[in-house]
BAVO-607957 format. One record per residue (C-alpha): residue number from 1; chain; residue in three letters; x, y negated, z. Coordinates in steps of 0.02 Angstrom, whole numbers, padded with zeros to 5 digits, m for minus. Each point is the difference from the previous one (the first is absolute). Last residue first. Layout:
! residues N
REC  pos  unit  code       u       v       w
REC  NUM     A   ALA       X       Y       Z
...
This chain:
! residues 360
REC  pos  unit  code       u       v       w
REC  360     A   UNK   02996   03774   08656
REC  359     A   UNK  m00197   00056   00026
REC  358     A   UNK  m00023   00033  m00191
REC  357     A   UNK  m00151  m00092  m00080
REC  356     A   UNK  m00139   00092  m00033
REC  355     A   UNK  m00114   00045  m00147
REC  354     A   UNK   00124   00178   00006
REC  353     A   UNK   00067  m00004  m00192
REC  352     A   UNK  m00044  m00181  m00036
REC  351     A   UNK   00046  m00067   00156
REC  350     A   UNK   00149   00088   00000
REC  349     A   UNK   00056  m00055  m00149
REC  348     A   UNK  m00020  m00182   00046
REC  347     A   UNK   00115   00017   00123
REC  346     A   UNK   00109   00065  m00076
REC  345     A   UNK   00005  m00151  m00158
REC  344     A   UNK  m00005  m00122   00166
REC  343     A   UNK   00154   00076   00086
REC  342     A   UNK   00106   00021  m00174
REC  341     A   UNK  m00034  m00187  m00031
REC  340     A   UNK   00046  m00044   00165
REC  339     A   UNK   00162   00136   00000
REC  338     A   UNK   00037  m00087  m00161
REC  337     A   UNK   00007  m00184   00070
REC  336     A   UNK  m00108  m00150  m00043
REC  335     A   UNK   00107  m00124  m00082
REC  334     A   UNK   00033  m00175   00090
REC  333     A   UNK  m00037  m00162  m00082
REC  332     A   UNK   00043  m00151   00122
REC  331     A   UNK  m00066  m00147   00073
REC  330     A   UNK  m00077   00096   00141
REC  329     A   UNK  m00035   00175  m00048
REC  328     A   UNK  m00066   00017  m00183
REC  327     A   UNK  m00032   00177  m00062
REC  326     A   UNK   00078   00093  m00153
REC  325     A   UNK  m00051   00167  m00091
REC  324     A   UNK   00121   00023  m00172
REC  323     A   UNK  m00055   00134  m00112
REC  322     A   UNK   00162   00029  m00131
REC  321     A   UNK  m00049   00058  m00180
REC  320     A   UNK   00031  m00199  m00064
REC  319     A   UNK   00169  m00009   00054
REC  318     A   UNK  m00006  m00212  m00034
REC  317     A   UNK   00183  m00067   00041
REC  316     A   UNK   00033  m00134   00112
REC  315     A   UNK   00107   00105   00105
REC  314     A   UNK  m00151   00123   00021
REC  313     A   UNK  m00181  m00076  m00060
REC  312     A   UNK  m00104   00145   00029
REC  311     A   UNK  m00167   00063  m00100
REC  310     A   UNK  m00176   00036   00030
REC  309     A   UNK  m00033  m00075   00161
REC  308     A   UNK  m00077   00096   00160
REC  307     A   UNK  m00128  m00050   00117
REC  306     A   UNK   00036   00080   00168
REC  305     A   UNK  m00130  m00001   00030
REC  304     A   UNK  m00184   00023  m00033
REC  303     A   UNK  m00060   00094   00157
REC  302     A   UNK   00042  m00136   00110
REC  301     A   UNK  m00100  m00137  m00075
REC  300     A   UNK   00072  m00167  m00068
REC  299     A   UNK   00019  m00154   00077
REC  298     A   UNK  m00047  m00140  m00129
REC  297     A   UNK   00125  m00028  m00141
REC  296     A   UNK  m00037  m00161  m00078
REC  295     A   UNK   00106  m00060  m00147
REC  294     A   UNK   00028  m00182  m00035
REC  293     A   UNK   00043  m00069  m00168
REC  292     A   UNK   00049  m00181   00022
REC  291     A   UNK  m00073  m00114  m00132
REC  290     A   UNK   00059  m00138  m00121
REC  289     A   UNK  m00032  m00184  m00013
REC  288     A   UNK   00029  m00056   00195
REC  287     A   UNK  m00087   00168   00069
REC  286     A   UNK  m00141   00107  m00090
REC  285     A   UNK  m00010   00152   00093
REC  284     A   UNK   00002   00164  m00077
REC  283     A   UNK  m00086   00164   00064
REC  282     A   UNK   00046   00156   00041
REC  281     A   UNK  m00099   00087   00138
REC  280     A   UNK   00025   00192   00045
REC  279     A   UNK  m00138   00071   00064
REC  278     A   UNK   00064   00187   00039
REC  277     A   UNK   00153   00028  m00073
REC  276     A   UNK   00023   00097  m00150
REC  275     A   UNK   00058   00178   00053
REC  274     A   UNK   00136   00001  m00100
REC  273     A   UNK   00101  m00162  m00070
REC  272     A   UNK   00079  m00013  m00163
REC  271     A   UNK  m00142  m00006  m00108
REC  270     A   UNK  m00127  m00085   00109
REC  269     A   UNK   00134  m00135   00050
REC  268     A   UNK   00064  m00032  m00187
REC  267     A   UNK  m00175  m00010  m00042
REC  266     A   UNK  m00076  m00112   00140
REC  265     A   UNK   00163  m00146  m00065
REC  264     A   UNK  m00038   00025  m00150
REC  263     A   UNK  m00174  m00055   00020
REC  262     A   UNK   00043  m00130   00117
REC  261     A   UNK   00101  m00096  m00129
REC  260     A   UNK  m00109   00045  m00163
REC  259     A   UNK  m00103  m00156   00002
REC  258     A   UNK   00139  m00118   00018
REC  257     A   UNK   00130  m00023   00149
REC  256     A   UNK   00118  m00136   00014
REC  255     A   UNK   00105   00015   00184
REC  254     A   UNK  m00002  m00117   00135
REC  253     A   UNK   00168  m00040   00095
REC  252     A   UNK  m00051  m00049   00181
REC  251     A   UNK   00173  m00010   00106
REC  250     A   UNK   00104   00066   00134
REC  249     A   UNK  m00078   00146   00090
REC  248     A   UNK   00100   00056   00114
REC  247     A   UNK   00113   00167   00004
REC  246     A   UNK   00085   00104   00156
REC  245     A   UNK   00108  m00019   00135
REC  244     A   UNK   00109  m00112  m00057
REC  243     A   UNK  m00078  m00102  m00149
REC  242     A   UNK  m00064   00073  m00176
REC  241     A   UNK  m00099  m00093  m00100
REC  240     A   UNK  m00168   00031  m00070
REC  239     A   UNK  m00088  m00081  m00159
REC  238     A   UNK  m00191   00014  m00009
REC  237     A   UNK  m00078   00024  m00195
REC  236     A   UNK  m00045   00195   00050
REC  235     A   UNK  m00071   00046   00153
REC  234     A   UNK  m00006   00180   00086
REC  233     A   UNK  m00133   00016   00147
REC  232     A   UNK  m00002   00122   00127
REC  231     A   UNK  m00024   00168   00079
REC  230     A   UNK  m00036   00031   00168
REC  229     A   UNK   00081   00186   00031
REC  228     A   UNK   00116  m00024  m00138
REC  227     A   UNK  m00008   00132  m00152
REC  226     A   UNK  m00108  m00115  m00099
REC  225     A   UNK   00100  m00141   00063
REC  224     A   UNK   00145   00088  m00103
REC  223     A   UNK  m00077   00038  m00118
REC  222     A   UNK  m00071  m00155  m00086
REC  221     A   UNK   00190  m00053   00003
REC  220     A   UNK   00049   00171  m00082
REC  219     A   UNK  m00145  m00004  m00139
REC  218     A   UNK   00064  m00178  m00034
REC  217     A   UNK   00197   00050  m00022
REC  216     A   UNK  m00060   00175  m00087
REC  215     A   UNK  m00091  m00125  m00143
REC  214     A   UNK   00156  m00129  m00002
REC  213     A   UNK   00127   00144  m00031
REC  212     A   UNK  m00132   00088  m00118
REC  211     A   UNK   00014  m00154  m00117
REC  210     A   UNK  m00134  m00130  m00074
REC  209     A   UNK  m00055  m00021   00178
REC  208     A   UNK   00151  m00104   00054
REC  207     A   UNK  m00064  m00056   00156
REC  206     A   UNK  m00049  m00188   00013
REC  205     A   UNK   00092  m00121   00088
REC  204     A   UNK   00058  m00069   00170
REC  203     A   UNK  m00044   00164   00097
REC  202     A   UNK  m00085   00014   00168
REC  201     A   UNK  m00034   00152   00125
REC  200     A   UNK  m00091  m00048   00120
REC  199     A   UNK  m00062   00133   00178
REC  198     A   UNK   00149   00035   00074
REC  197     A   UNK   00061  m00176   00007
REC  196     A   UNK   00055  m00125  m00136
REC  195     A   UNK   00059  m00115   00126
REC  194     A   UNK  m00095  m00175   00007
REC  193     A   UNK   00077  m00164  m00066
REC  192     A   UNK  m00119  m00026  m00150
REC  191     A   UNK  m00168   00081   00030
REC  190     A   UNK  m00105  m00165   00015
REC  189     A   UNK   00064  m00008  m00187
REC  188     A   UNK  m00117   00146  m00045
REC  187     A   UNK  m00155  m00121   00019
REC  186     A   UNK  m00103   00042  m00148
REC  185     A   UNK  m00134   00072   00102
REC  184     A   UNK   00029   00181  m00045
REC  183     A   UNK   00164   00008   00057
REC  182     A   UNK  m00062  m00110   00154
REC  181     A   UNK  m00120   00155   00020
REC  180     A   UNK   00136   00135  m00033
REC  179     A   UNK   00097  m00084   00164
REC  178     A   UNK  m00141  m00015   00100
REC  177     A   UNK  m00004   00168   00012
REC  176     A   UNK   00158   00035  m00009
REC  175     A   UNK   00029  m00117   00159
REC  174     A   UNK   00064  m00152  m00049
REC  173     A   UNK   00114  m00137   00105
REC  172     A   UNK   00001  m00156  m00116
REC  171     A   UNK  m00069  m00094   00170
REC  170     A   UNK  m00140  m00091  m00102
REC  169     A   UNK  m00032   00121  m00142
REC  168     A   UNK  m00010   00144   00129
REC  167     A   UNK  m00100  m00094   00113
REC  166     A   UNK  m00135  m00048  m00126
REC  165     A   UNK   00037   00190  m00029
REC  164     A   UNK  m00057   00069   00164
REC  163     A   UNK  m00141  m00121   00011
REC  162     A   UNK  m00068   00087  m00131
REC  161     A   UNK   00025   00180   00040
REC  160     A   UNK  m00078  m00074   00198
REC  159     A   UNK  m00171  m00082  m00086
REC  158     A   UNK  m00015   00188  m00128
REC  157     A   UNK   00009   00073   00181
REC  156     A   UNK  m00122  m00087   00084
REC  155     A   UNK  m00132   00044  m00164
REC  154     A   UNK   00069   00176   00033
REC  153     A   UNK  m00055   00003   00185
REC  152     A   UNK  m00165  m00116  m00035
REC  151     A   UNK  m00060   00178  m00071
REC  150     A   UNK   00019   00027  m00205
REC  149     A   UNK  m00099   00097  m00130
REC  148     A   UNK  m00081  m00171  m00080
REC  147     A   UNK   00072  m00141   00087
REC  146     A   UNK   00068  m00088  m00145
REC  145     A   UNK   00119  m00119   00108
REC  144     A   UNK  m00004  m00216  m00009
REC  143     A   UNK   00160  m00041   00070
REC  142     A   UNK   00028  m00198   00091
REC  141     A   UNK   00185  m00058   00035
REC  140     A   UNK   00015  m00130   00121
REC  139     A   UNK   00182  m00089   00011
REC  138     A   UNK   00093  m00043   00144
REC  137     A   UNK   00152  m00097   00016
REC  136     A   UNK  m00109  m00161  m00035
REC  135     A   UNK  m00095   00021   00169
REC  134     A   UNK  m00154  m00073   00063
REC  133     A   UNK  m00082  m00015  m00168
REC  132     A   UNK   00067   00179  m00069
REC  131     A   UNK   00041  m00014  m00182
REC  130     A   UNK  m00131   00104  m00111
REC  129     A   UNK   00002   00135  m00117
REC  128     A   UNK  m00171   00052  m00050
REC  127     A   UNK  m00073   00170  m00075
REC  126     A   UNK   00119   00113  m00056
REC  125     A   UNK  m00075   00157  m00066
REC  124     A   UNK   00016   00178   00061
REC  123     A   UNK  m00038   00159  m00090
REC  122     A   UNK   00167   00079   00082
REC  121     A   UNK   00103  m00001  m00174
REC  120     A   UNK  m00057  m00185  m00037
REC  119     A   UNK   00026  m00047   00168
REC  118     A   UNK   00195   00050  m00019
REC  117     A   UNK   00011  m00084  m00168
REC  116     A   UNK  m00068  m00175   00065
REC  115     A   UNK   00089  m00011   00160
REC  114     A   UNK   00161  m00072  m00097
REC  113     A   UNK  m00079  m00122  m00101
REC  112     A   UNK  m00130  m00045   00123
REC  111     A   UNK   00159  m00063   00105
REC  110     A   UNK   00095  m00090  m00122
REC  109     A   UNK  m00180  m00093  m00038
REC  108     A   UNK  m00049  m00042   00176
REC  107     A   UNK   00185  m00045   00013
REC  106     A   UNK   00000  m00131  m00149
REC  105     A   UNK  m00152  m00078   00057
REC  104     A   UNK   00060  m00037   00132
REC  103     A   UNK   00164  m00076  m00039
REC  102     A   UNK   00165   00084   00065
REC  101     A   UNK   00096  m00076   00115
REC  100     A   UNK  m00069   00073   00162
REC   99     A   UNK   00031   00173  m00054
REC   98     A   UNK   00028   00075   00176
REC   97     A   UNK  m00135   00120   00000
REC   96     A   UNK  m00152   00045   00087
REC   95     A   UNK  m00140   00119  m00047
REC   94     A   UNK  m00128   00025   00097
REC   93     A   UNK  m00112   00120  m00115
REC   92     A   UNK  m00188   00026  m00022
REC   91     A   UNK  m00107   00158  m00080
REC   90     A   UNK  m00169  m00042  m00037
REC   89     A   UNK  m00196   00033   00036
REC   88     A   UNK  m00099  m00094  m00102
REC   87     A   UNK  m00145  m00096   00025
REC   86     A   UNK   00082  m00158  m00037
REC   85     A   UNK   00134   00026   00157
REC   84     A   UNK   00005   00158   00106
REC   83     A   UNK   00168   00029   00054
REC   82     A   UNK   00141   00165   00018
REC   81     A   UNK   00156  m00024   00076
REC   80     A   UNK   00187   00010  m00038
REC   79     A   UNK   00133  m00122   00090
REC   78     A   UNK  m00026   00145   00161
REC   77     A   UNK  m00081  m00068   00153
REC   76     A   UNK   00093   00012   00173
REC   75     A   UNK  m00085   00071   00135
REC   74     A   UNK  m00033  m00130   00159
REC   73     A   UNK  m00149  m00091   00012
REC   72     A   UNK  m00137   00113  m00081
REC   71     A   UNK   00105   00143   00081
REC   70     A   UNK  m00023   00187  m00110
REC   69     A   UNK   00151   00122   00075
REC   68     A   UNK   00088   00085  m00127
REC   67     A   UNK   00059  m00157  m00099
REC   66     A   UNK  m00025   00019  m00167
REC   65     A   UNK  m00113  m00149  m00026
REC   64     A   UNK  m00109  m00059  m00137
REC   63     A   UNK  m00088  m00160  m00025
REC   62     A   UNK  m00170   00010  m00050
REC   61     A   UNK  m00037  m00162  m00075
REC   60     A   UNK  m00169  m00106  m00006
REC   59     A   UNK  m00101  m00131  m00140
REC   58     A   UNK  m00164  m00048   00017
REC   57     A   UNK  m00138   00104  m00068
REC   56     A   UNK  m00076   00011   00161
REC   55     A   UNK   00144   00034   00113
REC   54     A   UNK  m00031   00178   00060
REC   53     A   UNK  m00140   00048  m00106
REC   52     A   UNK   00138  m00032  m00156
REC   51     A   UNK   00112   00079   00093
REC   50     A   UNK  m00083   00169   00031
REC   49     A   UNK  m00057   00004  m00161
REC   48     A   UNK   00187  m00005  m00085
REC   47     A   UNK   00046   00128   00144
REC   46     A   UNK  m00143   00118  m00074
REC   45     A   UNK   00038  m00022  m00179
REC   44     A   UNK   00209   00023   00022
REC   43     A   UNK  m00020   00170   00085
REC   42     A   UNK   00080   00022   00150
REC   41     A   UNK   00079   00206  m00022
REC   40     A   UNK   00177  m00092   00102
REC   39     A   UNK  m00017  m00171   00024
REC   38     A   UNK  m00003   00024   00194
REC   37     A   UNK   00158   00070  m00003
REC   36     A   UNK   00081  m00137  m00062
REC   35     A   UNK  m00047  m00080   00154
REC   34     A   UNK  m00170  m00156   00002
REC   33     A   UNK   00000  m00179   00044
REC   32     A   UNK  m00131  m00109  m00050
REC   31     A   UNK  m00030  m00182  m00050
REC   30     A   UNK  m00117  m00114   00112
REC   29     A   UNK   00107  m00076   00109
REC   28     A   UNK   00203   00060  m00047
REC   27     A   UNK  m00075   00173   00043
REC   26     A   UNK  m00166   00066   00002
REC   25     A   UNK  m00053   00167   00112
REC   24     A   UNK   00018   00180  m00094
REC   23     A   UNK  m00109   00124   00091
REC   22     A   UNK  m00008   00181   00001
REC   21     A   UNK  m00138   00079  m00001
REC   20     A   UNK   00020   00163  m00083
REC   19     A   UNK   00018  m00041  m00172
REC   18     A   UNK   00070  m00194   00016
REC   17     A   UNK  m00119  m00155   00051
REC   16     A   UNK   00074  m00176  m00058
REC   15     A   UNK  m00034  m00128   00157
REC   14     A   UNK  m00109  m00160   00018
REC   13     A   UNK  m00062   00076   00153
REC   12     A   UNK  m00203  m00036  m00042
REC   11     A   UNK   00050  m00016  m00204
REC   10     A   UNK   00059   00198   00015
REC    9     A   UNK   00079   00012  m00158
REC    8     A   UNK   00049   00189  m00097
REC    7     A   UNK   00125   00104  m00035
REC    6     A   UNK   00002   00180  m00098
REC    5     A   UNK  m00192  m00009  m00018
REC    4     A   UNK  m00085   00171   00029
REC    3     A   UNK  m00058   00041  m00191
REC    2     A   UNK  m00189   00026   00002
REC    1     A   UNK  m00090   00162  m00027
């Protein structure tokens, strides 16, 4: 039994069919116009066919809208849309900047430099970078996405992660998202000037993981975005500074590392840290002749925490019997309380005596 199609071209009303019968009409003359929702479940094959009947091999975007109410003439179209070009069916990005100074050249290749880690993790490719003819603000940025497993949704959504961070680099306003990918990228200097924020934690140079001190101090830092409800990312080789109202980052100071650095760096972590977290990334990053160690702590689940670290640093002193339990909350460390501790140890109890959870 066949597969219905999930869109489809009527060539006698020029217009995309949805499941259901809905109709998509063109937009900007022979391009299309289609919601977000509308992307949802369409699989990549069938809207690849339908423009390639629609247009005869020639090229044609679908722009995207998220207006609620579909108007050929009127709803705005989002920078992200989705093209068929060389019997493909890509990923495109307006892009506009204010880099007017700056060769060509050079931009296409600052700006594949930054994408590249980002597509690399969302089996993406960059495919052309190209200054708009009509306007040298703009640039087009073309994404060629594996579609196997995905719905035009996700490929949409791969187009919007990656226009997130052109803007990130641009403005030098990251989210944490786009934060870990200009990490990634090489391009930790967009980050001087911002506040350290609830989710970075950054240190100029290495911990001292020769000495308990420096192993607790690492566990801790992992632990407390562990503990926090969105975790976060920990960076060494970035110098902060503190300013009213908080800390900046001040400065890129890259740190050496050989082939033992991230090694020691798991072990201290694994021994001094209970329950390991969950898909913890540490990698290093080569930067201006030495690296910055970053440290990925993705949110964690519930029923793990409160991670707890073997050991205590008290008045600078290492009281290796203590458990300490911290969290992060805004640019500080806080520790989680004993009545929280004491609620969650009870409350586990009663699960395990009852398999419930008490009422109160």
């Amino acid at each position: 039994m066949a597969v219905p199609k999930s869109v489809a071209f009527d060539k006698r009303d020029h217009v995309l069919v949805l499941p259901g019968g809905d109709e998509r009409r063109g937009y900007d003359g022979d391009n299309f116009l289609l919601h977000t929702d509308d992307l949802d479940g369409m699989r990549p094959t069938d809207l690849r066919a339908a423009l390639k009947r629609a247009m005869d091999g020639d090229d044609v975007t679908v722009n995207i809208t998220l207006d609620d109410r579909l108007d050929e003439d009127l709803s705005i179209a989002e920078p992200v849309a989705l093209s068929y070009a060389h019997g493909q069916l890509l990923v495109t990005l307006c892009f506009g900047t204010d880099h007017h100074d700056v060769e060509e050249e050079r931009i296409a290749e600052l700006l594949g430099s930054v994408l590249r880690p980002y597509l690399q993790r969302n089996r993406s490719t960059l495919a052309g970078v190209e200054l708009d003819p009509f306007d040298p603000s703009i640039w087009n940025i073309t994404l060629a996405c594996s579609t196997r497993g995905r719905d035009a949704a996700e490929m949409f959504r791969v187009g919007e992660g990656a226009l997130a961070l052109l803007v990130a680099y641009d403005t030098g306003k990251p989210s944490r998202e786009t934060t870990l990918d200009l990490l990634r990228s090489g391009n930790a200097h967009v980050l001087i000037g911002q506040e350290e924020g609830p989710w970075l934690d950054v240190k100029a140079d290495h911990y001292n993981l020769q000495t308990p001190h420096g192993k607790i101090s690492i566990a801790q830092a992992v632990s407390r975005f562990a503990n926090a409800e969105n975790g976060g990312i920990v960076v060494v080789g970035i110098r902060g500074k503190k300013v009213p109202g908080g800390e900046i980052i001040s400065s890129i100071c890259p740190v050496p590392v050989d082939g033992r650095t991230l090694r020691q760096y798991q072990d201290a972590i694994e021994k001094y840290l209970y329950p390991p977290p969950d898909f913890l990334d540490i990698e290093a990053v080569p930067v201006n002749g030495g690296s910055l160690i970053v440290l990925h702590v993705p949110a964690q689940p519930e029923e793990l925490k409160p991670f707890l670290v073997h050991g205590a640093i008290v008045d600078g002193r290492v009281e290796g019997a203590f458990i300490s339990i911290v969290r992060r909350r805004g640019e500080s460390s806080i520790p989680i309380t004993a009545p929280a501790v004491h609620a969650t140890l009870a409350a586990g109890r009663a699960l395990l005596r009852r398999g419930e959870l008490p009422k109160d």
